[in-house]
C-alpha positions as CSV (number, residue, x, y, z in Angstrom):
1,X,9.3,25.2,-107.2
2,X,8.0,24.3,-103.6
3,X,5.8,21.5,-104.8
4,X,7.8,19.7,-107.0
5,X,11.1,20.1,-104.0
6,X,8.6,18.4,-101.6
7,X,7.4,15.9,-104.0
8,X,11.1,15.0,-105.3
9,X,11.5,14.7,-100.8
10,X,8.7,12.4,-100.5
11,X,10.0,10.2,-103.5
12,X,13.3,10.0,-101.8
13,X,11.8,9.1,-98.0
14,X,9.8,6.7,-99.5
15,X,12.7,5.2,-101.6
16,X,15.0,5.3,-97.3
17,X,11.8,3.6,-96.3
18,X,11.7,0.7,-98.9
19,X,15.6,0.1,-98.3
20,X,14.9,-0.5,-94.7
21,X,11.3,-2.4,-94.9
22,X,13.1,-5.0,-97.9
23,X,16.2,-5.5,-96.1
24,X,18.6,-4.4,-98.9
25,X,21.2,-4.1,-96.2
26,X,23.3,-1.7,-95.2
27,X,25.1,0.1,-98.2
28,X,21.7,0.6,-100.0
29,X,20.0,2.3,-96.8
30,X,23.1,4.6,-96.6
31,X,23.0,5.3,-100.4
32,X,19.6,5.9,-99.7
33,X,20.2,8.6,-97.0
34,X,22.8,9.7,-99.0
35,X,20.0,11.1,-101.8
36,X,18.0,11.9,-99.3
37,X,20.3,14.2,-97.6
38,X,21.9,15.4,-100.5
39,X,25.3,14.4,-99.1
40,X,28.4,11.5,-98.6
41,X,26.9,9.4,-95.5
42,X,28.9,7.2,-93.9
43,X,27.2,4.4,-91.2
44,X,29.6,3.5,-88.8
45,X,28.6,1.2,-85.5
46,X,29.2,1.6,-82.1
47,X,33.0,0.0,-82.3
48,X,33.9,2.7,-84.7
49,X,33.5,-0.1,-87.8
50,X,32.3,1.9,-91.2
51,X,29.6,-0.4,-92.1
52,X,28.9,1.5,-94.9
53,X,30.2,4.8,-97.2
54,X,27.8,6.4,-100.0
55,X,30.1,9.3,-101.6
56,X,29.9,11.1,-104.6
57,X,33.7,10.5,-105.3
58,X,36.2,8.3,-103.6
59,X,37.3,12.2,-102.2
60,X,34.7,12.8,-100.6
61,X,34.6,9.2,-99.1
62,X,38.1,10.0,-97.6
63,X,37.0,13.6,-96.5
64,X,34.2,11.7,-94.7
65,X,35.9,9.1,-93.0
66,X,39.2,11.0,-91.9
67,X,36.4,13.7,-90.4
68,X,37.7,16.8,-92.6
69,X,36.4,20.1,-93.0
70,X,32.1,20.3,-92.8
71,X,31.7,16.6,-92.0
72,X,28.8,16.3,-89.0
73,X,28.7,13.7,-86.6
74,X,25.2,12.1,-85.1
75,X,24.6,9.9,-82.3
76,X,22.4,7.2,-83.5
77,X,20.1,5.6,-80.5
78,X,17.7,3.2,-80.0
79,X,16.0,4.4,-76.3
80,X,18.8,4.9,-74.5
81,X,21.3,2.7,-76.4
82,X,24.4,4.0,-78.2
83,X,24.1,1.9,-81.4
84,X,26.6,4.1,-83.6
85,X,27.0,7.5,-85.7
86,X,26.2,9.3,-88.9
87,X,28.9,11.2,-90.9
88,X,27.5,13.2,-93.6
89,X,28.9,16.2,-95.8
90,X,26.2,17.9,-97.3
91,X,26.5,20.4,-99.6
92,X,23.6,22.9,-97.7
93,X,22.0,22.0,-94.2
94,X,19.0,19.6,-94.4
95,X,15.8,20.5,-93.3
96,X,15.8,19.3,-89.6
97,X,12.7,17.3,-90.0
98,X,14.0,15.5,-92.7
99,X,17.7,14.7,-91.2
100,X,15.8,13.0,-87.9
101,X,13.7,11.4,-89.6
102,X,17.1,9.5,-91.6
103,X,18.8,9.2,-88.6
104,X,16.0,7.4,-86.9
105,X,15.3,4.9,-89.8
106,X,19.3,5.0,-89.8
107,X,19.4,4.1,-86.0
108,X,16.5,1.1,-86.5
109,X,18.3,-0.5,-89.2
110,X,21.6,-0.7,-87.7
111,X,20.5,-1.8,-84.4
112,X,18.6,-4.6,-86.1
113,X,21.0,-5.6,-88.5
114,X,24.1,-5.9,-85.9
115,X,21.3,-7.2,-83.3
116,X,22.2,-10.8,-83.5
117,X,26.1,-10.3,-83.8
118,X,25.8,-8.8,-80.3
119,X,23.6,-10.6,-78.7
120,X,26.0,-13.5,-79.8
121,X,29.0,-11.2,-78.3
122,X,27.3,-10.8,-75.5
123,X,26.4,-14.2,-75.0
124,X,29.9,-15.3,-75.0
125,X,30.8,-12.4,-72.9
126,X,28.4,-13.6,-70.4
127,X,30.1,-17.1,-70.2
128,X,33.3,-16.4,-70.1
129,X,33.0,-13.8,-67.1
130,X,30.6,-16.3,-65.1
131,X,33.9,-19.0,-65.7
132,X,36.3,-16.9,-64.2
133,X,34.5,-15.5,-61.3
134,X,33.6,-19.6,-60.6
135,X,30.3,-18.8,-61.2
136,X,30.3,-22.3,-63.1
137,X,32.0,-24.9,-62.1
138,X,30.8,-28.2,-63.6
139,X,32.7,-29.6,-66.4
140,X,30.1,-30.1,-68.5
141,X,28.3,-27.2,-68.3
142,X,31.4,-25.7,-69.3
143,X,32.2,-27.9,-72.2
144,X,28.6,-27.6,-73.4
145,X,27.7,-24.0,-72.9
146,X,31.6,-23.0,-74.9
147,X,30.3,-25.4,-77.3
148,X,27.2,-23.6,-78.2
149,X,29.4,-20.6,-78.4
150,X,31.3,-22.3,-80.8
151,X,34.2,-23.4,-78.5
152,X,35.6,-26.7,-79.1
153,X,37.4,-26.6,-74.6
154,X,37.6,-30.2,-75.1
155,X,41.2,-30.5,-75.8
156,X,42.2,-27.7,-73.3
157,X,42.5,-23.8,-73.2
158,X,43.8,-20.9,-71.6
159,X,43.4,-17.4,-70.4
160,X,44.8,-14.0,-72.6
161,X,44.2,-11.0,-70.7
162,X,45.0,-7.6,-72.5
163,X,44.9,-4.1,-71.0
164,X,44.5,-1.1,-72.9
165,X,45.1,2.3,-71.1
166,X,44.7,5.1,-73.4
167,X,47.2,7.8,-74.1
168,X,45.1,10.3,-74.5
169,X,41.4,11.6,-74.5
170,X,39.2,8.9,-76.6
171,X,35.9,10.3,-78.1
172,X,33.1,7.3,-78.5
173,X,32.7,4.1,-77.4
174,X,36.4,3.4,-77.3
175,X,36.1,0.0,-74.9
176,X,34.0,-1.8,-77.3
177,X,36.4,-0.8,-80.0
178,X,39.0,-2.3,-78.7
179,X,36.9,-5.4,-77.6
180,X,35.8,-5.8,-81.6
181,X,39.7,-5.0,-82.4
182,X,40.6,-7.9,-80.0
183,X,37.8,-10.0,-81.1
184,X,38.7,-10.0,-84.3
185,X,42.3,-10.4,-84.2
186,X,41.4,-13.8,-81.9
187,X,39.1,-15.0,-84.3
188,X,42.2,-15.2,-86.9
189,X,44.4,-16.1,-84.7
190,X,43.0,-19.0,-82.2
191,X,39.2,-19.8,-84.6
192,X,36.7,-20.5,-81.0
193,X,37.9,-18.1,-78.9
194,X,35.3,-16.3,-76.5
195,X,36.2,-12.7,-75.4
196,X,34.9,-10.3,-71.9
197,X,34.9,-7.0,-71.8
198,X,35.8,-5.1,-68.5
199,X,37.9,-2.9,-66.7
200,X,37.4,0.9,-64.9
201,X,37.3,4.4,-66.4
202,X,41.7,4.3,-67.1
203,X,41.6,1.2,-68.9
204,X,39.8,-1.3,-71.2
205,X,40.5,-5.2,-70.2
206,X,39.8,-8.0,-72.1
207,X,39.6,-11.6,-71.1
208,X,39.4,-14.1,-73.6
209,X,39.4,-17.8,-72.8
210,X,41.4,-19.0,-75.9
211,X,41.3,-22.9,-76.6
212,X,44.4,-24.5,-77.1
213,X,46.3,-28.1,-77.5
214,X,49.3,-27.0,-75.9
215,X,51.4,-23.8,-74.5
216,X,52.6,-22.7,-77.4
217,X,49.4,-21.9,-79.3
218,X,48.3,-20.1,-76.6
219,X,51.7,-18.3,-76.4
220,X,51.7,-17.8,-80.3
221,X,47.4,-16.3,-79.3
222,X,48.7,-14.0,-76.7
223,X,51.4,-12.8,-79.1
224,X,49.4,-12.1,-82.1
225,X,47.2,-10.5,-80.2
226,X,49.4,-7.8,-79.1
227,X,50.9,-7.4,-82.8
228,X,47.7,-7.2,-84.3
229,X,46.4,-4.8,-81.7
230,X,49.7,-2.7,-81.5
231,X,49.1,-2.0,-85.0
232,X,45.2,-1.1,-84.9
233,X,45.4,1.0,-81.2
234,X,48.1,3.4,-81.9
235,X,46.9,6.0,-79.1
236,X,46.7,3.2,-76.5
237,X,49.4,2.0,-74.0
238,X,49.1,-2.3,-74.2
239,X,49.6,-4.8,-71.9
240,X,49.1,-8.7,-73.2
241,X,49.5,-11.6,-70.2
242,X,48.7,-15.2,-70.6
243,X,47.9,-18.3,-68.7
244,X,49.2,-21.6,-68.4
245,X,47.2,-23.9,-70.7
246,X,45.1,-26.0,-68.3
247,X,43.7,-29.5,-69.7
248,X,40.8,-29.7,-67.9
249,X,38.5,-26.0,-68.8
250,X,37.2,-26.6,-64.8
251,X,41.0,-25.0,-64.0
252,X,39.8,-21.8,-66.4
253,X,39.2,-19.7,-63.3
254,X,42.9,-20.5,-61.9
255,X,43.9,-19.7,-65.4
256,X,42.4,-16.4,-65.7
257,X,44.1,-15.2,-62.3
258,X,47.2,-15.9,-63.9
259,X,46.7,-14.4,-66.4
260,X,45.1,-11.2,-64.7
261,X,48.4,-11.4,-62.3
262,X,50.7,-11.7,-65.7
263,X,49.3,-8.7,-66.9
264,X,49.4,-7.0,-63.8
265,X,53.0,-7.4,-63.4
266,X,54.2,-6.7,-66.9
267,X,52.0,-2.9,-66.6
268,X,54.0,-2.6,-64.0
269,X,57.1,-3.6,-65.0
270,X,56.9,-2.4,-68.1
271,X,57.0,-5.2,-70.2
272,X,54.2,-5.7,-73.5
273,X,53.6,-9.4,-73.1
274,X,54.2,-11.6,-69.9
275,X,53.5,-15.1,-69.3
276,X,52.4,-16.4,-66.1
277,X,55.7,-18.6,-65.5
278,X,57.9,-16.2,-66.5
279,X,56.7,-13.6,-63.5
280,X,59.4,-15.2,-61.3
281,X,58.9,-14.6,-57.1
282,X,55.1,-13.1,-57.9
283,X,53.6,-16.5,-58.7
284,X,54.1,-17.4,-54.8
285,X,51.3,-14.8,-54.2
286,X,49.0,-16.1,-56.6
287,X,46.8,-18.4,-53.9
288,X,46.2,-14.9,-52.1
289,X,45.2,-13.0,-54.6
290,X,43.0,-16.1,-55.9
291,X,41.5,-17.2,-52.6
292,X,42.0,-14.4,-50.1
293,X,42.5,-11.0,-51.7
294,X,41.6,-8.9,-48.4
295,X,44.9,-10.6,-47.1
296,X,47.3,-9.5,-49.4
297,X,45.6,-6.0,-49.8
298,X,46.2,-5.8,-46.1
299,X,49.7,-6.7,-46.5
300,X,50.3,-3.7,-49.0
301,X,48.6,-1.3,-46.9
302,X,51.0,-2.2,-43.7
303,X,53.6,-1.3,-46.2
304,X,53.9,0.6,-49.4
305,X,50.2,2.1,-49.3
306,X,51.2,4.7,-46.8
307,X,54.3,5.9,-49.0
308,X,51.9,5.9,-52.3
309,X,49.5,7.8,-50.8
310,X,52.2,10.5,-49.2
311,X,53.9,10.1,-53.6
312,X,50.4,11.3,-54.4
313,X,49.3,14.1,-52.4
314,X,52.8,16.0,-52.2
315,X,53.9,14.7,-55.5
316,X,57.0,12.9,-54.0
317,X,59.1,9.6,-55.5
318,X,59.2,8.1,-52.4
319,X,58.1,4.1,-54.0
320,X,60.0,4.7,-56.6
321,X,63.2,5.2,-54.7
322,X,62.5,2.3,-52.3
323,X,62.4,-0.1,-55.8
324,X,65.4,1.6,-57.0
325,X,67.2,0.9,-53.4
326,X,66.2,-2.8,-53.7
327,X,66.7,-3.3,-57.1
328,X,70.4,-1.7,-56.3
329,X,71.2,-4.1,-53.3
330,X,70.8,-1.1,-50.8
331,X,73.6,0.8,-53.1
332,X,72.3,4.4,-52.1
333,X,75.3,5.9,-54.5
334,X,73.6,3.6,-57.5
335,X,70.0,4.5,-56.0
336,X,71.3,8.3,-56.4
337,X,72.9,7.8,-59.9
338,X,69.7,5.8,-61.6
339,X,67.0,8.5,-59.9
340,X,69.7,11.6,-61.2
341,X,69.6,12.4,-57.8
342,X,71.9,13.6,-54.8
343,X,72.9,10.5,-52.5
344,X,71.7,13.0,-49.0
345,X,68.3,13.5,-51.0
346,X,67.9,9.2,-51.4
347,X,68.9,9.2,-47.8
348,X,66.0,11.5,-46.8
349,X,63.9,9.8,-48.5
350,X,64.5,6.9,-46.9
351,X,64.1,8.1,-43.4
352,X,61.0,9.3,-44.6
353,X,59.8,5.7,-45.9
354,X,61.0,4.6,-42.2
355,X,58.6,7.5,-40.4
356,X,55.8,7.1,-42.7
357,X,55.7,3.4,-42.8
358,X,57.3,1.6,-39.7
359,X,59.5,-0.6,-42.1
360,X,63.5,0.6,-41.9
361,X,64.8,-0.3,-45.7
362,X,68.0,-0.6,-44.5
363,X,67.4,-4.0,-41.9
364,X,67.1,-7.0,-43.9
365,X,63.4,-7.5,-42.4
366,X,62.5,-3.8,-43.3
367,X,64.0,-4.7,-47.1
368,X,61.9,-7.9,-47.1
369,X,58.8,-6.8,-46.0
370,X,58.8,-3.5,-48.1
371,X,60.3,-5.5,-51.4
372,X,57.3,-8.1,-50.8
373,X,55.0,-4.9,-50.4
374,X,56.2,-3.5,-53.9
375,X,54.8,-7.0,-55.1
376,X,51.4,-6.7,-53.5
377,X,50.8,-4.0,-54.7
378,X,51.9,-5.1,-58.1
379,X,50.1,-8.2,-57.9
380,X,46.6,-6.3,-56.8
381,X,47.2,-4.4,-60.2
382,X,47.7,-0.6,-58.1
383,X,49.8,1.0,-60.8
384,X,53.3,3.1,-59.3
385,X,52.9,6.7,-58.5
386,X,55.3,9.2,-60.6
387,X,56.1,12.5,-60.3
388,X,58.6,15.0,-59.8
389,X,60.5,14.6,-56.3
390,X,59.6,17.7,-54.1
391,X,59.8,16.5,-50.3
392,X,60.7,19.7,-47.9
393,X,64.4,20.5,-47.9
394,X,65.6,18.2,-50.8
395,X,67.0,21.0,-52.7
396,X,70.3,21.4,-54.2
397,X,70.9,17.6,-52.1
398,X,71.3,19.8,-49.0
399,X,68.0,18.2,-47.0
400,X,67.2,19.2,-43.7
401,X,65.9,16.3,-41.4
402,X,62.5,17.9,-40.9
403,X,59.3,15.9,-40.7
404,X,57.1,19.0,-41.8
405,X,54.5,18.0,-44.6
């Protein structure tokens, strides 16, 4: 009967609305919607955490979550702010009236019952960015503002910076995922620590200024944190590097460059978790990329910038077989063997690097200035071009000396 289906809907609205007015939390709103919709509902916030599951079997909670066959996905907003999803598997499609009308209320209670968790986040966000861009600089400023954050800096602290570059396509908010992943996993590991968000479109970066009594809590911090998140970001390519502790938290923004240039290096080298002393001849270019980036920038783009640029637009390996040269001692027959190459081809290239960029590889000032380039460039975070080696003639190792592009 019509009547008593819209009466039994009304009960059920009313019953969503009193979860949400009484502040029964979470799991009651969602078992709530559940009735309502006449389907498992699972509330999960904009870091991809389930908040809450209301399923009609421990199934159907697994078909829910793992996103199975005739599970729906809805955005839930507030204006124009992302504040999580709804998963539901009904058993027929709700009336659309009735399903925005769930996700709304859905939407207004998650948004103010996470409220004060991210305005805390974001508070602590704030600070720690305004610290390592200098933007505060007195001692006790410092001190007090980490202190209402509930950071004891006091007894000193460092800089963690992790980088997270996915693997493939992410759906979602997947940069504050792994910001909650990595707050999390700090939380356990180093109790005060305050955590930024940033980094481009490739990557998620997180700096977190983690205090510390002495190097090797911050050491033990930095590697936790790239176990714990190892195991939690399968799909993601990691990179953890880590300050030198620094007494007084006034040094926190010379800390955090170290760290940024730890974490630069060890992307580019290849290596999970890097230290700031352990980056060898790179720590020499730490003042310039600290106090005058434009200099060392110029000094890449004198040198390597003109061979990355050619690696990219005709999908060369010119940069990578000037590292492979240098890291080989000028041995072109060793250069040829690691690149699986033919030893004419390595000798092309390098004529190539010579008209392209000015710099001869094989004059020790050429080597110097080119191996000191590669360094720059590593320093200023520009990540390696890769690709197959296709320059004009290099076929077969047979390569004509032409200059054609």
């Amino acid at each position: 009967m019509p009547g008593s289906a819209s009466s039994e809907r009304a009960t059920l609205l009313e019953a969503l609305s009193d979860a949400v007015e009484s502040g029964a939390g979470l799991p009651a709103v969602a078992r709530a919607a559940a009735r309502l919709l006449d389907a498992s509902v699972a509330l999960i916030d904009r870091s991809s955490a389930v908040l809450a599951v209301a399923g009609a079997s421990s199934d159907q909670e697994r078909k829910l979550l793992s996103g199975g066959e005739g599970v729906k996905t809805v955005e839930l907003r507030v204006a124009d702010t992302a504040v999580g999803e709804l998963r539901y598997r009904a058993r027929e499609a709700p009336d659309p009236v009735i399903a925005r009308m769930v996700t709304t209320l859905l939407a207004l209670e998650l948004e103010r019952s996470r409220s004060p968790e991210w305005e805390s986040e974001e508070a602590a966000g704030a600070f720690v960015r305004a610290v390592l861009r200098r933007e505060v600089t007195d001692r006790r400023d410092i001190v007090a503002q980490a202190s209402e954050l509930g950071a004891d800096l006091d007894r000193g602290a460092g800089v963690v910076v992790l980088r997270a570059a996915p693997r493939a396509a992410q759906t979602g908010e997947w940069r504050e995922r792994v910001l909650v992943f990595a707050q999390r996993a700090l939380r356990a590991l180093a109790p005060g620590s305050l955590a930024a968000s940033d980094g481009g479109e490739a990557a998620a970066e997180i700096a977190a200024i983690v205090p510390a009594e002495d190097d090797e809590r911050l050491a033990r911090a930095a590697a936790g944190l790239a176990r714990e998140l190892d195991d939690s970001l399968s799909g993601f390519h990691l990179t953890t590097g880590r300050s030198r502790r620094c007494a007084d938290p006034v040094d926190l923004y010379r800390a955090g460059s170290e760290a940024h240039l730890a974490v630069n290096v060890g992307e580019a080298e290849g290596r999970a978790v890097l230290a700031f002393e352990d980056t060898g001849a790179y720590r020499l270019l730490l003042p310039a990329m600290s106090e005058d980036p434009a200099e060392l920038e110029r000094f890449y783009a004198e040198t390597i910038q003109p061979l990355r640029e050619y690696d990219e637009q005709y999908e060369t390996e010119l940069v990578a077989t000037v590292e492979a040269y240098l890291d080989n001692d000028g041995n072109v027959a060793a250069t040829a063997k690691q690149l699986f190459t033919h030893r004419h081809t390595i000798r092309y290239r390098l004529e190539r690097v010579r008209e392209l960029c000015g710099h001869d590889v094989s004059a020790t000032e050429g080597r110097e200035k080119l191996g000191l380039g590669l360094k720059a460039m590593r320093v200023l975070g520009i990540a390696s071009p890769r690709g197959p080696a296709m320059e004009p003639g290099a076929k077969g190792g047979k390569v004509a000396r032409a200059t054609e592009e």
